[in-house]
N, C-alpha and C positions, 0 to 999 in steps of 0.2 A: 476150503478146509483148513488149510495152513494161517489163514486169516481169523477165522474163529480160534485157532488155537494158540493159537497169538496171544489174543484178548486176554484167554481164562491165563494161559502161562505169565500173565503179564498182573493179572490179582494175586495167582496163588505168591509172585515175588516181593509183591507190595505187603503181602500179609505177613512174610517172612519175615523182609527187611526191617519195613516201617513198623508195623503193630508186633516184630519179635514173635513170630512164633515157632522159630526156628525148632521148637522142643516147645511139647505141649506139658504147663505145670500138674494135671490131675491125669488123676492111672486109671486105666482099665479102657475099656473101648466107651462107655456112658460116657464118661468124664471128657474123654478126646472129642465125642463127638458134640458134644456140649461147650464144649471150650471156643471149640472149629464154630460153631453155629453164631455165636454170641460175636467173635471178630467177624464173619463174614458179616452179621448185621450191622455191626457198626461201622464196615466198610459201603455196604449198602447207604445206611443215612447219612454217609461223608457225601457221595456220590449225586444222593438224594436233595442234598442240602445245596451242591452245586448249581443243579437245574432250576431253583427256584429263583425268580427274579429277586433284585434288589429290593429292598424298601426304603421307602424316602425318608429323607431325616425326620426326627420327632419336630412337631410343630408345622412340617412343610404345607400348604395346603394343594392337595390332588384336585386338578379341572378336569 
């Protein structure tokens, strides 16, 4: 349990810190949660973009 919550306590700080959302810019609950949505995706394809292997340099040729 404390292990899981770790994890999320450890994005919701990353979202804070790094992507500033310490205070969300648009009002109302729509706009927060719209706001919230869009940095957690983009934290996702940072994420997502890790797991992907390398690519070999242009021109290399793959055996």
């Amino acid at each position: 349990s404390r292990h899981r919550r770790k994890k999320v306590e450890m994005l919701f700080a990353h979202l804070k810190r790094i992507l500033r959302m310490a205070r969300l810019r648009l009002r109302g609950p729509c706009g927060a949660r719209d706001e919230f949505l869009l940095a957690a995706t983009a934290q996702n394809l940072r994420r997502l973009a890790k797991l992907r292997p390398p690519t070999p340099p242009h021109g290399a040729i793959a055996v």
